[in-house]
SEVEX-645376 format. One record per residue: residue number from 1; y, z, x of N, C-alpha, C in turn. Coordinates in steps of 0.2 Angstrom, whole numbers, plus 2048, in hexadecimal, padded with zeros to 3 digits. Each point is the difference from the previous one (the first is absolute). Example, Ala and Ser with C-alpha at 12.3 -4.5 7.8 and 13.67 -1.06 7.14 Angstrom:
+-----+-----+-----+-----+------+------+------+-----+-----+-----+
:   k : nyy : nzz : nxx : cayy : cazz : caxx : cyy : czz : cxx :
+-----+-----+-----+-----+------+------+------+-----+-----+-----+
:   1 : 7E4 : 827 : 842 :  806 :  800 :  7FC : 806 : 800 : 804 :
:   2 : 805 : 7FC : 7FE :  806 :  801 :  804 : 805 : 803 : 7FC :
+-----+-----+-----+-----+------+------+------+-----+-----+-----+
This chain:
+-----+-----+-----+-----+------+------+------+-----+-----+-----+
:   k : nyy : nzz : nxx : cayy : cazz : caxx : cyy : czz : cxx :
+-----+-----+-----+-----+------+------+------+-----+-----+-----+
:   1 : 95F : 2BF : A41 :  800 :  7FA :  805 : 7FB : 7FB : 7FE :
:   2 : 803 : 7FA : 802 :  7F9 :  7FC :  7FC : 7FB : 7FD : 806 :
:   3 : 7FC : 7FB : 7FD :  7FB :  801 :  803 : 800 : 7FB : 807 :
:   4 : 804 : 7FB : 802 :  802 :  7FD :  804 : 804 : 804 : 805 :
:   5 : 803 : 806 : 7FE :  804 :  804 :  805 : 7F9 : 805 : 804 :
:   6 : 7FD : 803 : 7FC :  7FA :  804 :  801 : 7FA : 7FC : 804 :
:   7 : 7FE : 7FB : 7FF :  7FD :  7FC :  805 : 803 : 7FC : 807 :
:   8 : 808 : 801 : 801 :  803 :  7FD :  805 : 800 : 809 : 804 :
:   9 : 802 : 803 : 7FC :  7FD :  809 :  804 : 7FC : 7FF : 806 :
:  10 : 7F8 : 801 : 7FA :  7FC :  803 :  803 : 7FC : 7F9 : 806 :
:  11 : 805 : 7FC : 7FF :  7FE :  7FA :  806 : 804 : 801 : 804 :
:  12 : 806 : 801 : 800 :  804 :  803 :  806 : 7FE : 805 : 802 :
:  13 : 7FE : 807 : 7FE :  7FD :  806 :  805 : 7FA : 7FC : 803 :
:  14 : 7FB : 7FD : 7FB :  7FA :  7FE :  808 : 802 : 7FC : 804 :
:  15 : 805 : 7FB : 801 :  803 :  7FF :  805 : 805 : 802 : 804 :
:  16 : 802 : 805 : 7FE :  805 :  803 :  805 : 7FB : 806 : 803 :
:  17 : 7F9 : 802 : 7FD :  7FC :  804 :  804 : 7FA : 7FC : 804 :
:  18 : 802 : 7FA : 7FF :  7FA :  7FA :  805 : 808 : 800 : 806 :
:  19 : 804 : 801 : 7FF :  806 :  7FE :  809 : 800 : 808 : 800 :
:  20 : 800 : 804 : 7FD :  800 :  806 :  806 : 7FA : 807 : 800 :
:  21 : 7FB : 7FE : 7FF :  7F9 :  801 :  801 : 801 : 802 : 809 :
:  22 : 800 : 807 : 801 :  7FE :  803 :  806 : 7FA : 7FB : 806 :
:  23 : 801 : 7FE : 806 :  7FC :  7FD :  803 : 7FC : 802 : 804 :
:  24 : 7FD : 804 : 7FB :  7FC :  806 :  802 : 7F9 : 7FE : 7FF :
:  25 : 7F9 : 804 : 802 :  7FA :  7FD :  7FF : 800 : 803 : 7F9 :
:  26 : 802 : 806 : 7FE :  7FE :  803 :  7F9 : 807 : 802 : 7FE :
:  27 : 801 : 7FF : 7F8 :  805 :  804 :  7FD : 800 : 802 : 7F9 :
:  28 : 804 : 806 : 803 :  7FE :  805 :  7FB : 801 : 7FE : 7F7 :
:  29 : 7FF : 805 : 7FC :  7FC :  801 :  7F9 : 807 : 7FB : 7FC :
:  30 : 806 : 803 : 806 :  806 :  7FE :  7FA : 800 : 7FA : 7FE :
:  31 : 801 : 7FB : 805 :  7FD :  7F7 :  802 : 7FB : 7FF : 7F9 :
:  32 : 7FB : 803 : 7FF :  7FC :  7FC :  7FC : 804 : 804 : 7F7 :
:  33 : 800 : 805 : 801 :  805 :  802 :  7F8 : 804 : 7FB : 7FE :
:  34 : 806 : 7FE : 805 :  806 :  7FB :  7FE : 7FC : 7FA : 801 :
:  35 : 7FB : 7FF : 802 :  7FB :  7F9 :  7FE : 7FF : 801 : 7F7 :
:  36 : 7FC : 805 : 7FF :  7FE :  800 :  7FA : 805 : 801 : 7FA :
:  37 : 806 : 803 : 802 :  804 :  800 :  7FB : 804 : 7FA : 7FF :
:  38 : 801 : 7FB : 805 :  802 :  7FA :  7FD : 7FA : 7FD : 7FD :
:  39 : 7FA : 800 : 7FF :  7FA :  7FB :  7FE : 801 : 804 : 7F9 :
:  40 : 802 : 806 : 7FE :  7FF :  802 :  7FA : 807 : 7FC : 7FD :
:  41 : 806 : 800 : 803 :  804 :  7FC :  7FC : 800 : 7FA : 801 :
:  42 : 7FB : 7FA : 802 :  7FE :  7FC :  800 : 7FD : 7FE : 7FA :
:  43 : 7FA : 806 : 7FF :  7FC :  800 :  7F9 : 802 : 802 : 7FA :
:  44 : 805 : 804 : 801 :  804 :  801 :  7FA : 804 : 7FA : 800 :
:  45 : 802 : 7FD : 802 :  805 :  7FA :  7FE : 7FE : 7FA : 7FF :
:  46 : 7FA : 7FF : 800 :  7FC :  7FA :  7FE : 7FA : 7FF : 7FD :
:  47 : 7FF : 805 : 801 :  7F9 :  803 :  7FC : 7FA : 7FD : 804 :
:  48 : 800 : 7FF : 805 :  7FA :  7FC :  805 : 7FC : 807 : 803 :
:  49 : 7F9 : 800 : 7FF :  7FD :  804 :  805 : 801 : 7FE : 806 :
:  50 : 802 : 808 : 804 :  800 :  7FE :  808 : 7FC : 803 : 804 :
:  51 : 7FC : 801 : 7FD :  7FA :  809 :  803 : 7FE : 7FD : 807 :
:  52 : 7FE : 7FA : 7FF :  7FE :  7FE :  806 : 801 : 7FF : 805 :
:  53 : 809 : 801 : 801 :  805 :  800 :  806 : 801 : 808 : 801 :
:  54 : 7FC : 806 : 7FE :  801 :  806 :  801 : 7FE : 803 : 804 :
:  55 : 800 : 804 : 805 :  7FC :  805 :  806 : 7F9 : 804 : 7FA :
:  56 : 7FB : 800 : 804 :  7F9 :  802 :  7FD : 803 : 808 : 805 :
:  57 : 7FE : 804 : 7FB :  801 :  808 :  804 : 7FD : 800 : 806 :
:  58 : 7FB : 7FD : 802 :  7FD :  800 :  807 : 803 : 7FE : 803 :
:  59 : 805 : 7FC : 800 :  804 :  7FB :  806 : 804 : 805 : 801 :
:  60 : 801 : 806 : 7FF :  807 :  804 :  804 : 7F7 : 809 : 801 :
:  61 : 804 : 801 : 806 :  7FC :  803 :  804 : 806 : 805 : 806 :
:  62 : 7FB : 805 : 801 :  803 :  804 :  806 : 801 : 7FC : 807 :
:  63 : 808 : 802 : 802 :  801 :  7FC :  807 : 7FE : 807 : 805 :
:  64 : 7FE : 7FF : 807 :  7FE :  803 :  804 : 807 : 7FF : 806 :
:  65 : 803 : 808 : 800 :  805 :  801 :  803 : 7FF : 801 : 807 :
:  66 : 7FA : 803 : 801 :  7FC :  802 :  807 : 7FA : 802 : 7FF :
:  67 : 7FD : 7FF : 806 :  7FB :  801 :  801 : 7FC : 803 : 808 :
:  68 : 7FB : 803 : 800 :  800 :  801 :  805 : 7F6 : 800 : 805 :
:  69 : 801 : 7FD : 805 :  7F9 :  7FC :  7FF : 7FC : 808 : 805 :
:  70 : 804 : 803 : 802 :  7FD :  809 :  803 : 7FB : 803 : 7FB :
:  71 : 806 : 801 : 7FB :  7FC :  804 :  7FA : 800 : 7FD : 7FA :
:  72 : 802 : 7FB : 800 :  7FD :  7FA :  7FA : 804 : 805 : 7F8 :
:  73 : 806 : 801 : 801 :  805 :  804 :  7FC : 804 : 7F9 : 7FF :
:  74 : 801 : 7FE : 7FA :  803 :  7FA :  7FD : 806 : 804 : 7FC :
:  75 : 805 : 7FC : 801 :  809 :  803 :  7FB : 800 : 7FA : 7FD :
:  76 : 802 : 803 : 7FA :  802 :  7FA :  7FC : 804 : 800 : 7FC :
:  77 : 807 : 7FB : 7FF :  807 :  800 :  7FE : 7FE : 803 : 7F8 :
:  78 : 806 : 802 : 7FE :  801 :  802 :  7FA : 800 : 7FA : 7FB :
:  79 : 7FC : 7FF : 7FA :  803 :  7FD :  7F9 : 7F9 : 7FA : 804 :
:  80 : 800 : 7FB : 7FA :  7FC :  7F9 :  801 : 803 : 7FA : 804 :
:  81 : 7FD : 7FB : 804 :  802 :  7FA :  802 : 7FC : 7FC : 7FC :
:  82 : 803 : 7FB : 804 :  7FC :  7F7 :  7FD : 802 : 7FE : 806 :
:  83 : 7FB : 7FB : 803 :  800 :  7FB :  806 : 807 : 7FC : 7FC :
:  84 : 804 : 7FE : 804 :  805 :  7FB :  800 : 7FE : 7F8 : 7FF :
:  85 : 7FB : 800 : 804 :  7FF :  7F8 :  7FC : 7FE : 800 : 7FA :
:  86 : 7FC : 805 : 7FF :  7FE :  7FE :  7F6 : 807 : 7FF : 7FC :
:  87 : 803 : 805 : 800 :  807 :  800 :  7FF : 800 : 7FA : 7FF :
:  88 : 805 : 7FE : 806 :  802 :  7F9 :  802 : 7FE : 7FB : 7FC :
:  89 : 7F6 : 7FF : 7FF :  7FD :  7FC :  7FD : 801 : 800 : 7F8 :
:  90 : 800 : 805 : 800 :  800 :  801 :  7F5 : 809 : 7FF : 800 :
:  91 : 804 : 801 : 803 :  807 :  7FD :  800 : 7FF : 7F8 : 7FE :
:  92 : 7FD : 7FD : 807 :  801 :  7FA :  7FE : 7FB : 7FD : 7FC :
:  93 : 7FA : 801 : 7FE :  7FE :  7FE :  7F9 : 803 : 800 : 7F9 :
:  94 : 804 : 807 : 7FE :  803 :  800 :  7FD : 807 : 7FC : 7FF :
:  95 : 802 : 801 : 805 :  806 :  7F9 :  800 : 7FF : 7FC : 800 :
:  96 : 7FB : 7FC : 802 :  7FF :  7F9 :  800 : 7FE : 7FE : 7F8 :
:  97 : 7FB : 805 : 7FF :  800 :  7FF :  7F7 : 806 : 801 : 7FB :
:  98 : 805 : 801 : 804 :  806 :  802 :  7FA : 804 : 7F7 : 803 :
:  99 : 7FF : 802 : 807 :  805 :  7F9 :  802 : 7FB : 7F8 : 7FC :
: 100 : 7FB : 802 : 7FE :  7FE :  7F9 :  7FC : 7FF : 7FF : 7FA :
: 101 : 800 : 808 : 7FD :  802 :  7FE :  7FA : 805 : 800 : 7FF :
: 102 : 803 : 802 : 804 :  80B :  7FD :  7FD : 802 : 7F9 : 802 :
: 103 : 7FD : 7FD : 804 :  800 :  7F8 :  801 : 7FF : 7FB : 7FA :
: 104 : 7FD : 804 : 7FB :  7FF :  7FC :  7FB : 7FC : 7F9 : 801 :
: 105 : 7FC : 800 : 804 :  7FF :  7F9 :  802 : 7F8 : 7FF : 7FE :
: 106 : 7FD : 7FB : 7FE :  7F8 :  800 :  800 : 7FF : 800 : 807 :
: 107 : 7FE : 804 : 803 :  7FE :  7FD :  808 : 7FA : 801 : 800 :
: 108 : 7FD : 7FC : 803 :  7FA :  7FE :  803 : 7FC : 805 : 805 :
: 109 : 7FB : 805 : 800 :  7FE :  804 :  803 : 7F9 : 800 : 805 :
: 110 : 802 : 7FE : 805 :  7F9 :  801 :  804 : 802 : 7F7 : 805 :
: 111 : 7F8 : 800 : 801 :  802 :  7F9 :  806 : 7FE : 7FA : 7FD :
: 112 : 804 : 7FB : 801 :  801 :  7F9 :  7FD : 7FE : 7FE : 806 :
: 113 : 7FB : 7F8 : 800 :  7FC :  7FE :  805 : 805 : 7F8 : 7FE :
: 114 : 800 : 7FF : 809 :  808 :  7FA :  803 : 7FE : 7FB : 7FB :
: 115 : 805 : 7FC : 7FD :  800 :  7FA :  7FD : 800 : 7FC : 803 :
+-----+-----+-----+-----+------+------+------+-----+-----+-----+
């Protein structure tokens, strides 16, 4: 596959996972995998570092299933989450960096004071 097919990919999966992202407060471990699996074919197709658009292992953490304030007995769901808006946030940082460098345009970044 070449490289324009490969980078229209892995730009399609983060948007099709930024419209159907559970609207949930936390979502699970899978969510942030198919995040990462498109940034790697990202990086493989263009040669660009993207680390910085990646979950830090601390961002995914134990969800509490129940809890109990008698005996102070906490359940907690099986596998890792992530808060949804972090998700959401590193979604659209990342796409916004893709949507501007495929603009091709010199644009201008930051605040321009009225003429």
């Amino acid at each position: 596959m070449n490289t324009q097919d490969q980078i229209l990919r892995g730009y399609s999966v983060l948007k099709a996972l930024k419209g159907n992202i559970p609207k949930y407060f936390e979502v699970s471990e899978r969510w942030v995998s198919e995040f990462h699996t498109a940034i790697e074919k990202l990086e493989k197709a263009t040669g660009l570092d993207l680390a910085e658009f990646r979950f830090d292992p601390r961002d995914l953490g134990k969800s509490v299933a129940s809890s109990s304030s008698l005996t102070g007995e906490v359940k907690y769901r099986e596998g890792l989450w992530c808060k949804r808006d972090l998700l959401m946030q590193k979604l659209d940082a990342v796409l916004g960096y893709f949507t501007g460098l495929q603009t091709g345009q010199n644009r201008q970044i930051g605040f321009r004071s009225p003429k």
